[in-house]
N, C-alpha and C positions, 0 to 999 in steps of 0.2 A: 504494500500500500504506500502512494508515494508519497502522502503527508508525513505517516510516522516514518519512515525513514529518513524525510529531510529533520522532521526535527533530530530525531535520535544522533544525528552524524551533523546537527552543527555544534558549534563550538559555543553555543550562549545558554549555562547554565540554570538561569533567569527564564529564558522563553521554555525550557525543559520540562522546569517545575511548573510552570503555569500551564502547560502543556499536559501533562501531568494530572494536574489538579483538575483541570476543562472536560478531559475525556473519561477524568473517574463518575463526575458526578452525570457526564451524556450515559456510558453504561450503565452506571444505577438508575435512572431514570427507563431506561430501557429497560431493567429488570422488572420495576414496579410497575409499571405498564405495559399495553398489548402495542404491540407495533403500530394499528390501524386504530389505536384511541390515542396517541397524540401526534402533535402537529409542532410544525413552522413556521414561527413570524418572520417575513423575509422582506427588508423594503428598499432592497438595491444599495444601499450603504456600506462600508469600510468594516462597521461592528458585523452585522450580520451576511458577510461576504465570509468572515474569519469562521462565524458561528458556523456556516454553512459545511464550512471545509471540515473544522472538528467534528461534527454529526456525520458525518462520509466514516473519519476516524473512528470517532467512538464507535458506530454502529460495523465496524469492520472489525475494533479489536473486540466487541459483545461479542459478534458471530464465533470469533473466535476460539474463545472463551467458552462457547456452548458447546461447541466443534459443530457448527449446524451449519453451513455453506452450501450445502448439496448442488455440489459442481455449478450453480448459479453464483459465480466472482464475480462478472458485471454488473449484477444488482446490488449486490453487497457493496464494491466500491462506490457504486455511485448514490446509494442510498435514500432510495423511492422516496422520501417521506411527504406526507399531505401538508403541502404548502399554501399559505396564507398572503397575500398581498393586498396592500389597502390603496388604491389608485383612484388619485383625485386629480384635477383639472387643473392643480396647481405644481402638480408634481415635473419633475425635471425631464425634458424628453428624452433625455440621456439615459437617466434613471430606469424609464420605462423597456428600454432598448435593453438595459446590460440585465435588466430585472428577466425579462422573454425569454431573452439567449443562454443564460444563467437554469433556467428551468429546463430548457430545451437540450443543455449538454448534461444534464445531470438527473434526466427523468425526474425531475420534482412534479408532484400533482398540483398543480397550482388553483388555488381557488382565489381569483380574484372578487375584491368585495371594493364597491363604489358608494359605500358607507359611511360615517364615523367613526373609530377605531370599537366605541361602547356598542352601539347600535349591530354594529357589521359584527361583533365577534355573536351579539344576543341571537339574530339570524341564525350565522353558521354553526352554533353550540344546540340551536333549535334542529335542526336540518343532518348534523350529525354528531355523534357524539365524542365527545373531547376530553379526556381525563387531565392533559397537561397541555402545556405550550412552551415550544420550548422561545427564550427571548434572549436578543443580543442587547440587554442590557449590561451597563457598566456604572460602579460605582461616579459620582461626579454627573452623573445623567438628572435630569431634573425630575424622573419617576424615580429614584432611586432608592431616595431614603428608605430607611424601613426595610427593604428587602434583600432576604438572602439567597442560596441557592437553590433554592426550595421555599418559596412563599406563597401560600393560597391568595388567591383572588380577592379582592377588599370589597368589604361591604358596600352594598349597592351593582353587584357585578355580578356574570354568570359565573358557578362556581366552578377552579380550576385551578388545577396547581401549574404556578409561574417558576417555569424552571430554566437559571440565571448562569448556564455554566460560565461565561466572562465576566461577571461578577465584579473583580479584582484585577482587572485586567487597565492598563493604564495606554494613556497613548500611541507611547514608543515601543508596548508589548505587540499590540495590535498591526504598526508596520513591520516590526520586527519576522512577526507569523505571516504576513501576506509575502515580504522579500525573502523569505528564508524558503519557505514553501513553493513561491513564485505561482503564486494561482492568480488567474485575471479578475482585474477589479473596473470599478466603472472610470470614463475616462477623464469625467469633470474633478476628479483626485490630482488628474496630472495638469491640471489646469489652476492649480492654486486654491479651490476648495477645500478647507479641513472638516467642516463639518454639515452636513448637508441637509435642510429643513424645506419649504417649501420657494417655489420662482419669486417670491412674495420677501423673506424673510430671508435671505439667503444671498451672501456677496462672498469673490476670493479672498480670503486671507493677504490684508494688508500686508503680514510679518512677509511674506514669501515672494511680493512685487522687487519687480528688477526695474531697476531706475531706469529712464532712457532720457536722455539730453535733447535729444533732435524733436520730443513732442506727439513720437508715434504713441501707437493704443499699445496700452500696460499689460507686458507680461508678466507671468509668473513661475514660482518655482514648482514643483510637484509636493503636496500634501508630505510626504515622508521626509521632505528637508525640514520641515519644524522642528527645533531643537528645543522648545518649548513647550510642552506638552501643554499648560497653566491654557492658552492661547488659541487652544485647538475651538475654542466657539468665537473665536473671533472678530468670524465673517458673519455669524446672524445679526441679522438687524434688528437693531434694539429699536422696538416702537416707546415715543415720547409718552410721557408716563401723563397719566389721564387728571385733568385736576380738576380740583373736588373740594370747595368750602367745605367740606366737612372731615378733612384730614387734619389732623392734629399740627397745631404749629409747632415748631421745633425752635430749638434756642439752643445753642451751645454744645449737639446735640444728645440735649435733653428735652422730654416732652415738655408739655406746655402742665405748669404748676397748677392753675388754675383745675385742669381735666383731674387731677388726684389731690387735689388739696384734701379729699377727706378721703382717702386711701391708707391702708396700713402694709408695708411693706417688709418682711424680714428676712436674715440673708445668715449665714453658718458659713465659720471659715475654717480652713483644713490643711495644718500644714504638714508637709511629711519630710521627716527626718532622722536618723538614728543621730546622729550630733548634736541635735537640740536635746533629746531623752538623756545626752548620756554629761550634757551639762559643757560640752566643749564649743560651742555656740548659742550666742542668743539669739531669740527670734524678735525678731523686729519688722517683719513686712506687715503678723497679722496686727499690731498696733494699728499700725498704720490705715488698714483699712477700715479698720472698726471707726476711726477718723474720719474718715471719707466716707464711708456708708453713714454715719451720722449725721453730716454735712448736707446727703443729701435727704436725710430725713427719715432713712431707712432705719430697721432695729436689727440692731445684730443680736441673735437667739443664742448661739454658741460658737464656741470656738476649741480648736482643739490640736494637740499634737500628735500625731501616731508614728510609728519606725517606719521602717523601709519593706511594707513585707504586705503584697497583693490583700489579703485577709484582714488585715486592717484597714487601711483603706476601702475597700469593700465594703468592711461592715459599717464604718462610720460613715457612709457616703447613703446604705443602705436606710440606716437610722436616719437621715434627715432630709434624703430626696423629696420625700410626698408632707414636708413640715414646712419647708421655705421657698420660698420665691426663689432663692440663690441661693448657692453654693459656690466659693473660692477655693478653689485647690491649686495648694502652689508647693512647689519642690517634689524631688523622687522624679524628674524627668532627665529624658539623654538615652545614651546608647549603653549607660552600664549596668550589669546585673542588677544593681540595688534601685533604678531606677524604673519603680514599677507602678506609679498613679496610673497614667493610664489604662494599662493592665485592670489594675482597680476600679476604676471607671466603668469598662467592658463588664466585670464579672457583677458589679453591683445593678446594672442595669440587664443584665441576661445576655449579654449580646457577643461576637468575639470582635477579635482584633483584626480587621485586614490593612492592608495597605491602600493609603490614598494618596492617590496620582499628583494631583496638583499639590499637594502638601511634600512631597517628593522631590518636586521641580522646584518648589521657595530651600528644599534642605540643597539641594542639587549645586542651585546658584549661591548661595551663601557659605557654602562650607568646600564647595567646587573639588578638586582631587585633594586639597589637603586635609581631607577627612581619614581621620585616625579610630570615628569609633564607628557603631554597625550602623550607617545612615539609613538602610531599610527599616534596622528595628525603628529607629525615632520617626519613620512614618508612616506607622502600623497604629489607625487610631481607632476609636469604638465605633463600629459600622452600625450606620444607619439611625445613627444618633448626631452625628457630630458635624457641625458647623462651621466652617472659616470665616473668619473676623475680619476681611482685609481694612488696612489704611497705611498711608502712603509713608509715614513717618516709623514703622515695624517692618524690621528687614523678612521676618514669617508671621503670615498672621493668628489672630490671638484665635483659640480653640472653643468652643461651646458645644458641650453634648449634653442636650436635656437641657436641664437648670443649672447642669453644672461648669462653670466658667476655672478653665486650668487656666494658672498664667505660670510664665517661666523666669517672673521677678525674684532675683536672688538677694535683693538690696532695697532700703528707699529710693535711689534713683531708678532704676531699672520700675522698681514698680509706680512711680509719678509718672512716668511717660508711656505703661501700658495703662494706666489708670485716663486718662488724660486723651489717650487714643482712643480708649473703650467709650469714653462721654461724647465724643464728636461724629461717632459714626452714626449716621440714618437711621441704622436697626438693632441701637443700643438696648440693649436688654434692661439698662438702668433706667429708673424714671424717678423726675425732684418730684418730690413730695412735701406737705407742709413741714417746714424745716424746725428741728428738735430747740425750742427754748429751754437755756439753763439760768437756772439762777443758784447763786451760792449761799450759805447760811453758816456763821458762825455761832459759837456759844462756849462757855467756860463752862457749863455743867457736863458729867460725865453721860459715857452711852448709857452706862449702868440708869440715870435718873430719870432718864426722858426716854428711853426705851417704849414704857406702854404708852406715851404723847404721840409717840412716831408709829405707832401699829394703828393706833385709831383712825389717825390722819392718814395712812397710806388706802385703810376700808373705804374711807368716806372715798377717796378723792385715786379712784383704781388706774386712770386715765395718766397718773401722774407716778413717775417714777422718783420712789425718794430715797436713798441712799448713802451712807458716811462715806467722805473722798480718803480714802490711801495715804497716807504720807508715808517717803523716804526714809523720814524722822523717825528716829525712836520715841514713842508717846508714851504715858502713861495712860490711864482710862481717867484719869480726875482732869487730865491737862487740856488744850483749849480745844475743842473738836468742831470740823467743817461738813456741813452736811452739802448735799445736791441736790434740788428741782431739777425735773427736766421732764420735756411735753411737749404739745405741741399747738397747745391752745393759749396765747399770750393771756387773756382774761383770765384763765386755769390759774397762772400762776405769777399773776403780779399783783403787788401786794398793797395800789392805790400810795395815794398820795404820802396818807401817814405810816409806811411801812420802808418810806426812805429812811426812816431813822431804825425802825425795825428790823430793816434787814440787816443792817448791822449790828442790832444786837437782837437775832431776829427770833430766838428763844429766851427766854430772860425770866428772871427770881422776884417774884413781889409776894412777900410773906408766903415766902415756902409755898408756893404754888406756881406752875409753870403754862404760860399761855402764850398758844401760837394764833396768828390775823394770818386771815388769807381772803378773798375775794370770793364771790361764786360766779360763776361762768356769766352772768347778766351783769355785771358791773358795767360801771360806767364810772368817771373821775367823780364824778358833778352829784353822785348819788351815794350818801350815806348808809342808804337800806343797807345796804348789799355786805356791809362790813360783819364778820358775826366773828363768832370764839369757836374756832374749830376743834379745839379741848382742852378743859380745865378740870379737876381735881374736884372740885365741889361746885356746886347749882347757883351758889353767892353773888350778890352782886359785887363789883371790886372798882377800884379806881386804881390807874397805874399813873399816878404822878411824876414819875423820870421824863417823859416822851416829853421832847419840846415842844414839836405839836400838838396842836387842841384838837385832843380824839375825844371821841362816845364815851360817855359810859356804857357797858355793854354788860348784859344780862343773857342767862341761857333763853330768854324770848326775844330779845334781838335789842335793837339799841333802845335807850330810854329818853336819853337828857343829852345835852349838851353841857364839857366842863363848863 
């Protein structure tokens, strides 16, 4: 068979394995199925030119395998199978031609369908019956997410299982198998088209234009000189994006505050390291972001260290995926054993690891031949989850799989400038939210006395986070202690006119009884009501003489008198 012998006997151990891996899962597909219950999506293109040729293979090394040939070799190599073609009015005439001829040297049964790809396949699955289809999808394709080599049909579809053997399969794997192999492809390839959609949607690849001086009409190079793999869509035409009063304004990019002012947003940071556990490094990135998520309003839920070892990370990715909005995961990435988030990433969401193409091409140009460690592995990411982040100021772009954002910040610089990138992009995952008010509070009385002051007030008032600030310092519990407000309602937690003096001494001693002012959410400057005693000791009325200002007298029914 002349495909597997061309691969067998070249010298690219790469196209081997992919080779390899393509015609195990076309076999197994043949095993679980009867010959004449699946089919071929075939639409004259580069991917499913390669598919084509592997289905000849695979169905040549199955037969094999069976030992069931029965002196019929010509059928076997050329490999009958019920082909599918969806041919519209927009399609390439070329397309159409290499699609005919393509059927016609390789007895494909062709069912052409002048359909919609949903509509056409509901017909033909009606008309006959179809257990799989086999599809030249590849990772990087925009059906792609989500599926792997074997995926049922999605909801809303006729039921079938989507079987992906190219899967994993990148660019340069793709020409590598068409020249290696030397099988005919269509000829608008050799005319500077990479990737081919409809006469509508569809230009040569700029990358591969040959300059001419003199003003004639622009040629091009052949599809297989793209040394770019990232590039290969190129030439579709991107239609002008449709505008729409009702799209959110962006600012900085960040949504528009207004849209989430009463939104609650929380985010888990995750860092991984055996150096940080073992006390030979500090960690300083997740400070930072806990900084920065606050800034924009968001609550950071948790934070946490784990070693270097898939299982941890796993499980703590596990615990908090379906609790946050976000997830930051930073360090335990690269090329070396201990480098295994990723990894973790994959296992906690179900999914494995394959390699992705364009993420390959940004390792490729950055790290170019003087790459010392396995540049394949650092481009093996969690398939069918995971998102590239591009912006023009990140030499690779930042990663998002699910909710979870890896970044490769080893430092505060490093993480200011993926921080910084991540807020300006179009389809930042971040959004400002009403931004966190702090206010600070002193007092010389110990935790130990105002303890059940602080539990009552944190009941009443749940919206507000109130907490004792850390010092460097060595304290004692009697010595002078700093609390924190913080929320996100300015009315929540400001404390009116006469609480400028308060808050400075914003817990404070009048005969052995301790009473905190706070506002309620209806304040206004100009209105007295609103002032009450958020907790005292006894029902009594009192007068605090200290305050320079002329405050209420206040009672547990509200204010009474004026000093």
């Amino acid at each position: 068979m002349e495909i597997d012998s061309a691969i067998r006997n070249c010298s690219d151990p790469r196209l081997q394995i992919k080779y390899q891996n393509a015609t195990y899962v076309i076999r197994r597909a043949f095993a679980l199925y009867e010959f004449q219950q699946v089919a071929f999506s075939f639409n004259g293109g580069k991917d499913s030119t390669v598919l084509l040729h592997l289905l000849r293979a695979g169905y040549f090394l199955y037969q094999k395998e069976m030992g069931s040939f029965n002196g019929n070799m010509d059928s076997v190599l050329k490999c009958p199978i019920r082909t599918i073609y969806f041919e519209t009015t927009s399609t390439f005439p070329e397309i159409n031609s290499f699609t005919h001829e393509t059927a016609a040297s390789y007895d494909l049964q062709l069912d052409i369908i002048r359909l919609d790809f949903k509509s056409g396949l509901v017909a033909l699955l009606k008309e006959k019956t179809t257990e799989a289809i086999f599809l030249g999808t590849r990772i990087g394709d925009p059906n792609a997410v989500g599926q792997e080599q074997f995926s049922p049909s999605s909801d809303g579809w006729p039921p079938f299982m989507r079987v992906n053997p190219i899967l994993d399969w990148s660019y340069r794997d793709v020409w590598a198998f068409i020249l290696t192999c030397k099988v005919p492809y269509c000829i608008l390839y050799d005319k500077g088209y990479t990737s081919i959609g409809s006469i509508y949607d569809t230009d040569p690849n700029a990358s591969l234009c040959i300059p001419h001086h003199s003003g004639n009409k622009e040629t091009f190079k052949p599809a297989y000189l793209l040394s770019d793999g990232r590039l290969e869509r190129a030439g579709r035409v991107k239609k002008p994006a449709s505008k729409n009063g009702n799209v959110p304004i962006m600012s900085n990019g960040l949504m528009n505050v207004n849209q989430h002012q009463n939104c609650s947003f929380s985010a888990s940071i995750i860092a991984v390291g055996d150096e940080v556990l073992y006390g030979s490094e500090k960690e300083q990135v997740g400070a930072m972001l806990c900084k920065k998520l606050k800034a924009l309003g968001w609550r950071v839920a948790h934070i946490a260290v784990v070693g270097n070892d898939i299982d941890f990370v796993a499980d703590e990715l596990e615990h908090r995926k379906d609790k946050d909005d976000l997830i930051f995961l930073f360090g335990g990435l690269g090329p070396l054993h201990s480098d295994v988030s990723l990894a973790g990433v994959a296992k906690a969401f179900g999914v494995r690891l394959a390699p992705d193409e364009e993420f390959e091409e940004y390792l490729r140009h950055l790290l170019g031949n003087n790459c010392t460690g396995n540049r394949n592995k650092m481009a093996l990411l969690p398939e069918g989850i995971t998102e590239l982040l591009h912006h023009d100021s990140l030499p690779v772009p930042l990663i998002k799989c699910s909710n979870v954002m890896v970044l490769s910040a080893t430092n505060i610089s490093e993480l200011k400038k993926q921080w910084d990138c991540l807020l300006q992009l179009p389809s930042s995952p971040l959004v400002q939210v009403a931004p966190f008010i702090s206010k600070q509070l002193s007092t010389m009385l110990s935790d130990v006395e105002i303890a059940d002051g602080l539990s009552q007030l944190s009941r009443t008032f749940p919206d507000i986070y109130i907490g004792k600030m850390m010092s460097s310092q060595v304290q004692s519990r009697a010595s002078h202690n700093k609390f924190c407000w913080k929320g996100s309602c300015e009315n929540r937690l400001c404390f009116a006119d006469v609480v400028s003096e308060v808050r400075r001494r914003s817990i404070f001693r009048t005969k052995q009884r301790v009473i905190l002012f706070m506002l309620s959410p209806s304040f206004h400057s100009s209105s007295s009501s609103n002032l009450r005693i958020i907790w005292s000791p006894t029902e009594t009325a009192w007068r605090d003489i200290d305050i320079k200002k002329r405050i209420r007298v206040a009672t547990s029914e509200g204010v009474k008198e004026e000093c």
